[in-house]
N, C-alpha and C positions, 0 to 999 in steps of 0.2 A: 724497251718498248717505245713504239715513237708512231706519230701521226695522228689522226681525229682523235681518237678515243685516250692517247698515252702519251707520256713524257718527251717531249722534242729536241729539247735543250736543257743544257745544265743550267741555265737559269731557271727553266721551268722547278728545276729540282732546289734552288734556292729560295723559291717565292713559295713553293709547297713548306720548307723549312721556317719561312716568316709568318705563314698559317699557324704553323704549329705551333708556336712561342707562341702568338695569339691567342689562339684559344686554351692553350695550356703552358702559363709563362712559368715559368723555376723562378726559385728565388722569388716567389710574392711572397707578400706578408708582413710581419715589424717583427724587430728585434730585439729585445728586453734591456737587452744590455750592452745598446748601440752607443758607440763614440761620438757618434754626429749624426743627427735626420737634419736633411733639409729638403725646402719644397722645391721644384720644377713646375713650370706651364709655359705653354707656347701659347701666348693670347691669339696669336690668327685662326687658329683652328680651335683652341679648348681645351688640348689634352693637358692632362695636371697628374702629377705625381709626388708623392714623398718617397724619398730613400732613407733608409736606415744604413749608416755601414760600421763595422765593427772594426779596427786596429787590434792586431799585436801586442802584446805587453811593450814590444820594445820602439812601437808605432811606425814602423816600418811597413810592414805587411799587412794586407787588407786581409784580415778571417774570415769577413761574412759581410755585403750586402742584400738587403728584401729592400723593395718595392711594394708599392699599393697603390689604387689610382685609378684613374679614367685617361684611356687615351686609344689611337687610332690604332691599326693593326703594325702600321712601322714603328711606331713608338712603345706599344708595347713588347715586340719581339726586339725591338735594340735593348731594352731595358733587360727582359731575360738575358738575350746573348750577350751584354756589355756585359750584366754582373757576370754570369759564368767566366767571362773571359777574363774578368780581374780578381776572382777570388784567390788569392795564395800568393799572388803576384806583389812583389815591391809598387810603395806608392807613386813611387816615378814610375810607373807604366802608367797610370791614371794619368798623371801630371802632364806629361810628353802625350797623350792621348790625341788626336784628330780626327776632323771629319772623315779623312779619307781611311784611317783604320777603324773608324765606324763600322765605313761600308763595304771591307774589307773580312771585316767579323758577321756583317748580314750576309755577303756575298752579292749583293743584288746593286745594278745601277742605280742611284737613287735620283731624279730628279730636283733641280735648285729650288722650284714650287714646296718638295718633300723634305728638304736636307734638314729643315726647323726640326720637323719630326725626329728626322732618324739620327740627330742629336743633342735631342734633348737629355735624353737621359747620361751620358757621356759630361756632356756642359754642367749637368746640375750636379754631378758628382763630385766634378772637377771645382766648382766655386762653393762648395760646402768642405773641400780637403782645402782648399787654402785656405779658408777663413778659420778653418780648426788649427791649420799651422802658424797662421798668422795670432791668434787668441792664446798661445801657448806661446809662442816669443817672448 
């Protein structure tokens, strides 16, 4: 479908996908029996979250991150899509992680204005696995 009323572009079909995680994100919630929460905020705009994420017996593998929080529509739907995209995943995919497979995972161009947003959750993952790696040394 395409024109006034319907989908135009495949972007259109990415930014209806970053709706969606917005108003219905996976992976919210806490985790009982997390290996690491820590906090994220982007003071420019406000949005604030805490991650929960769970490790592997053998701390390699990521089993489980929730979220919970207040934040914009790109930061919540990075938040969904990043957890889903590292659940089961070795921790070096977090680690190795970047802006540009952020926005690679949303699918959407993200403006330098937005990029805070649509990596917050990404960054705040990333600097709560290393201080957990670093505390265990």
């Amino acid at each position: 479908m395409s024109g006034k009323f319907g989908l135009n572009s495949m972007s259109d079909l990415y930014r209806e996908r970053i709706l969606e995680h917005y108003r219905n994100p996976r992976h919210e919630g806490e985790l009982d029996d997390a290996t690491l929460s820590i906090e994220g905020v982007n003071p420019q705009c406000g949005d604030e979250f805490e991650f929960d994420l769970r490790l592997s017996d053998d701390g390699e593998t990521i089993d489980a991150i929730r979220f919970r929080g207040d934040g914009c529509a790109l930061s919540t739907a990075s938040a969904s899509l990043v957890a889903k995209e590292l659940i089961g995943k070795p921790t070096t995919t977090l680690l190795e992680m970047d802006g540009e497979d952020v926005t690679d995972i949303l699918g959407v161009d993200v403006t330098p204005m937005r990029m805070k947003c649509a990596v917050l959750p990404q960054k705040t993952l990333q600097t709560g696995l290393k201080r957990h790696i670093t505390d265990q040394e």
